[in-house]
N, C-alpha and C positions, 0 to 999 in steps of 0.2 A: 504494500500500500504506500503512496507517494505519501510525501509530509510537505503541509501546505506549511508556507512559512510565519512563524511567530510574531507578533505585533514587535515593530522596530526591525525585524531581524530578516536578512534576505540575502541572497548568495550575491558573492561577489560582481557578476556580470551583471545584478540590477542595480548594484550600490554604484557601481564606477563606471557607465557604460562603456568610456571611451577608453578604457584598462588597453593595453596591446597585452594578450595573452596569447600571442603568438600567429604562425600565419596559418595553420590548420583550421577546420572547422570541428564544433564541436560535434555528438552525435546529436540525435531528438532530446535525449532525455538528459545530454552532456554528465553520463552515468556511466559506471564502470558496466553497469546491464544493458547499455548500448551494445554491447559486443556478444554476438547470439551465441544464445544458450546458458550467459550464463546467469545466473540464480543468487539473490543474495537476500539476508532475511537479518534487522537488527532488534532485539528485546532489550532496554533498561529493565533493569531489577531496583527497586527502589522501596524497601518496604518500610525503612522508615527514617528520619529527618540526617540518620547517621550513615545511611549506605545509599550511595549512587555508584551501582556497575555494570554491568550489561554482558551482552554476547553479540557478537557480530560473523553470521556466516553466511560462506561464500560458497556457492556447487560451479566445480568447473565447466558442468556441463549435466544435466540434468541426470540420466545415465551413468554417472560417474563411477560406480561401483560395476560397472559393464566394458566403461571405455577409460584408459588414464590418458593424460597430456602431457602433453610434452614440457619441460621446466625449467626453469634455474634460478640461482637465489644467490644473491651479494650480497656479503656484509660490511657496511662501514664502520659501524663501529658495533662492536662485539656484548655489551653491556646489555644481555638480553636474551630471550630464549623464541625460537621456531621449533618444534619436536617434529621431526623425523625430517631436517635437512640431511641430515649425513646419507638417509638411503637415497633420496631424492638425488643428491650429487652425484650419487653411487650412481645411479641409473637414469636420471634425466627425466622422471617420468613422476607426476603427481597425480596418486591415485588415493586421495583422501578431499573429503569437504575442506574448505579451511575456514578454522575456526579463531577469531581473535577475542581477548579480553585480559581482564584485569592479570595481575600477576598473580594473585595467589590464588587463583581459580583457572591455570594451565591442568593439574590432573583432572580439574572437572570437564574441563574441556576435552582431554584424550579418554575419560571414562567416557562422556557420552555418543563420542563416535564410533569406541571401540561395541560399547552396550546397542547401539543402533545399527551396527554390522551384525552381531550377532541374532538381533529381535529381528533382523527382515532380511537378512540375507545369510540363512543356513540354509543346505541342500538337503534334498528329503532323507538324509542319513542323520540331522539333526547336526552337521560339522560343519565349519564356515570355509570354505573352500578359497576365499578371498584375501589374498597378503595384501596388509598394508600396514605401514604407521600411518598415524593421526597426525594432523599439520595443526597446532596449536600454538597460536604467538600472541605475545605479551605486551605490555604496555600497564605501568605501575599507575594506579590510580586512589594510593591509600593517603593524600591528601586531605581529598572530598569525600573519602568512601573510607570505612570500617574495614579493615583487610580481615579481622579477624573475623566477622560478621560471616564468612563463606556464603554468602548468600547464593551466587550461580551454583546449581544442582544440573545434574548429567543430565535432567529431565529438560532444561534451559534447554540445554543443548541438542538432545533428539529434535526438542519440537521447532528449533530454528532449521535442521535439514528438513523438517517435513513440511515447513512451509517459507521454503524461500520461494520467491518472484522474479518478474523480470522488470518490477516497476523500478522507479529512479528510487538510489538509497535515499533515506532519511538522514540528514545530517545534523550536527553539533555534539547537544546533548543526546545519543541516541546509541544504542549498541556497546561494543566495546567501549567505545569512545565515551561515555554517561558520563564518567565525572572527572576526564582527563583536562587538564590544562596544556596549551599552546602559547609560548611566547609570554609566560604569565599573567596571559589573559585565559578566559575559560575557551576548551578548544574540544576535541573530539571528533567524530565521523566527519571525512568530507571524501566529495568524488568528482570525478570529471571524464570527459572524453575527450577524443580528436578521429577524424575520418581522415585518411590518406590513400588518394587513387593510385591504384595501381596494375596490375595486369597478372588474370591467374596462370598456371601450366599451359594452359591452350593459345592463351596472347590476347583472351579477352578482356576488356576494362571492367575491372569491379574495385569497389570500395572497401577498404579492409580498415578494422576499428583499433582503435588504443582505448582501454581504459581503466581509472586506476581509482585505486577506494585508501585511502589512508586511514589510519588511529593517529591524530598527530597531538604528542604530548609529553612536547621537547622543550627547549631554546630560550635565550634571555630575550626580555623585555628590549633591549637597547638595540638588538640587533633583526629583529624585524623589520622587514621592507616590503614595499608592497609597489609592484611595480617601478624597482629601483629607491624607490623615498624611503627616507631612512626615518618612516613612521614610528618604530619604537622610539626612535630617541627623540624624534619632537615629541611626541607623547610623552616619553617621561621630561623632557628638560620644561613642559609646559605643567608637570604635576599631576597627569594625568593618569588615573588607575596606578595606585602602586601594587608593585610586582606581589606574587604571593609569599617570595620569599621575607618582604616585608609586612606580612601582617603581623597580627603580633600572636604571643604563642597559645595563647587561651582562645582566638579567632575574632573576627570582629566585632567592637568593641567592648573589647576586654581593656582593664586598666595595667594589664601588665603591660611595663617597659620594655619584654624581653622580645629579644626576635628568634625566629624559626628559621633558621637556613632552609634552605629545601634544593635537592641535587638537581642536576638537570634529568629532564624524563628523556624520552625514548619517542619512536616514531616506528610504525610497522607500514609500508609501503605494498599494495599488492598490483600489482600489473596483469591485466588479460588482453589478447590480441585474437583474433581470429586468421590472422597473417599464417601461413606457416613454417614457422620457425623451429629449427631444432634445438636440443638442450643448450647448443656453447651460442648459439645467436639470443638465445632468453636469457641465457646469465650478463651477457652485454645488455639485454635491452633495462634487463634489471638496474645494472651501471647507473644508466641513464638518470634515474631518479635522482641519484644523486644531484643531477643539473638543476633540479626543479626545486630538489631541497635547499640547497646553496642561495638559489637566485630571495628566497624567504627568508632564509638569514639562519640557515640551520650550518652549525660547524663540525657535528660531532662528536663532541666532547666526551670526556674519559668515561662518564658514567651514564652517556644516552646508549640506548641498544636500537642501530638503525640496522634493521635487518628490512631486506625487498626482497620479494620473491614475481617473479611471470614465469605466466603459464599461456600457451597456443591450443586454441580449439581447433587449430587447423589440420591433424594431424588427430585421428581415433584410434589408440594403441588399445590390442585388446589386456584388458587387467591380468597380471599375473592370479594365477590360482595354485593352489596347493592341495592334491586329491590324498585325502584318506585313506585311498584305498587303493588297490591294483586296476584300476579299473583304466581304460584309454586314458592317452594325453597328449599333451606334449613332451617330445627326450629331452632331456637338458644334455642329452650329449648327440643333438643330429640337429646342428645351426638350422636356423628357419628362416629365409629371407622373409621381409615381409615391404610392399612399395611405397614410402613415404616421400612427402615433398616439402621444397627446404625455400628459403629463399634467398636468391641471391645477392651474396654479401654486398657486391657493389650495387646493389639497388637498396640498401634498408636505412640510409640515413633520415628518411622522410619518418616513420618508424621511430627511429630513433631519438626525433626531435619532437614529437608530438606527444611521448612518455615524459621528454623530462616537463611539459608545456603543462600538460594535463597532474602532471604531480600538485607542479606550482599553483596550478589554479587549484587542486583537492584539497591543498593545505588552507588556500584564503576560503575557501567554501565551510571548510570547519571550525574556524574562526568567523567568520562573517554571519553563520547559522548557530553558531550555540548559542546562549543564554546566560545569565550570572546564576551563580549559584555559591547557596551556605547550606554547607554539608557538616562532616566528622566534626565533631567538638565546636563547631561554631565558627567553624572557617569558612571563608569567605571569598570568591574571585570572581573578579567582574568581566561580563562579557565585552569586547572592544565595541568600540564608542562608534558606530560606523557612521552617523552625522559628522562627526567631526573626522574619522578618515576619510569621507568624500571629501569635506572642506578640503583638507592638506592635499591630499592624491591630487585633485583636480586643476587645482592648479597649477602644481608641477609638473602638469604632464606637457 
């Protein structure tokens, strides 16, 4: 279900028209569900004034448990967890829903995809014939949110594979993203697309998608930009919204003097194309993000965990299986060609440039669409001020 936007609050491309986000177009829905097939579904968990968390998942493709895809996954900075990159690297092929949310809700995450392989897809032997690990990434949100509270249950998790869509994600506050901060302002869900023409195996003109869904809930106040403007820092030299790291430690107002340090967070990047690409062209495409993080003023930093993962629907690997029994198969000792199609490297800059394009703008879409919010003990972070970042933006454009 789309999410109509919040009184004040609107994505970036209504707040700034004349933004240059790049020369691409976006898709319809300029949603990472632009790119067919794939499925995305986000739950906050919110039960009460101390826990803001959520779950955000993604199906590569509706069938996924039938068909893997093809993958790769970059890490920039390491301060973070994805569960089951290392097979994924292994083999190039992602055959798990992916699931994102809070940190201390990663097993709940890998229980309930492994729990939901097992309730709908065991063979009439009552054994799950299906290898996989779970794709579970993180993003700390015990801020605004009770870590201890465990609130996400495995049952969160089934019930976002059984009802993701192909509508445009919900952003801000919404999904993984519920009570993450950005830039120390309130951040969370955002998404975007880009369409890049191109030509399939036959040399016919089709349009192939980028798109990409963030958790972003990284980076200082000072170093946010927004269309090159070095909007955190006129914002903070003008007194505007102080950082979280400055509230004070009992949460908004409290009369303690003390401050709350607060480390930098993390960013979980996910990338889908319908292009076909194979594993070592999605670990570059994955790169890319990088461009897109950078250009918003992301560095990082020793304690953010920027992990990107893309994945290609262009390419239907059948799922590895593991039989119980004697019964027919596949040899793992008689190679099995199988026809895949790649694209060529000297044509994928366009590709290339529309991922880090589409980052850029997920990240302003998750800032521009959250909300303030006072959570855990009375903390407090205000959503950015988007009247007053059109004022600044627009004039310096």
């Amino acid at each position: 279900m789309s999410q109509p936007a919040k009184a004040g609050r609107a994505r970036i491309r209504h707040v700034i028209p004349k933004l240059y986000l790049g020369k691409w177009s976006p898709g319809r829905l300029n949603s990472i569900t632009d790119v067919p097939g794939v499925l995305v579904h986000t739950q906050s968990i919110e039960p009460d004034a101390n826990v803001h968390t959520g779950v955000t998942t993604i199906l590569p493709r509706r069938n996924w448990h039938e068909y893997s895809s093809f993958a790769g996954v970059f890490r920039f900075n390491g301060c973070g967890e994805m569960t089951g990159s290392h097979w994924l690297n292994e083999t190039g092929l992602l055959a798990s829903p992916i699931i994102i949310t809070a940190t201390s809700s990663v097993g709940e995450g890998y229980r309930g995809v492994t729990e939901y392989c097992y309730r709908y897809h065991r063979n009439e032997q009552g054994d799950m014939d299906l290898f996989m690990f779970p794709l579970v990434a993180e993003t700390f949100d015990g801020y605004l949110s009770d870590p201890a509270a465990f609130a996400v249950t495995p049952e969160h998790v089934m019930q976002g594979i059984k009802s993701a869509t192909a509508d445009r994600v919900p952003e801000g506050n919404t999904g993984g993203g519920t009570g993450m901060i950005c830039h120390r302002w309130k951040g969370g869900t955002g998404s975007s697309s880009r369409i890049v023409k191109g030509f399939d195996v036959d040399g016919k003109v089709v349009d192939y998608t980028v798109g990409v869904l963030v958790q972003a809930n990284y980076g200082s106040q000072d170093t946010l930009r927004i269309g090159g403007v070095p909007i955190g820092k006129i914002l903070q030299d003008e007194g505007i919204a102080p950082s979280a790291a400055e509230q004070p430690a009992g949460g908004s107002g409290s009369s303690s003097s003390s401050k709350e340090p607060r480390k930098d967070g993390s960013i979980i990047i996910v990338v889908a194309t319908d292009a076909p690409l194979i594993p070592i062209q999605l670990q570059r495409l994955a790169t890319r993000a990088t461009v897109g993080l950078g250009k918003v003023g992301g560095y990082g930093s020793n304690t953010s965990g920027d992990i990107f993962l893309a994945f290609s629907t262009g390419n239907k690997v059948p799922s590895q299986e593991l039989s119980m029994s004697n019964g027919p198969g596949l040899n793992p000792y008689q190679p099995l060609a199988r026809a895949v199609q790649m694209t060529d490297n000297d044509t994928i800059n366009g590709l290339f440039e529309a991922a880090a394009d589409a980052t850029e703008e997920a990240i302003y879409n998750s800032l521009a669409m959250a909300e303030s919010m006072t959570g855990f003990k009375g903390r407090h972070v205000e959503a950015l001020d988007l009247a007053k970042v059109k004022e600044i933006v627009e004039k310096r454009l």
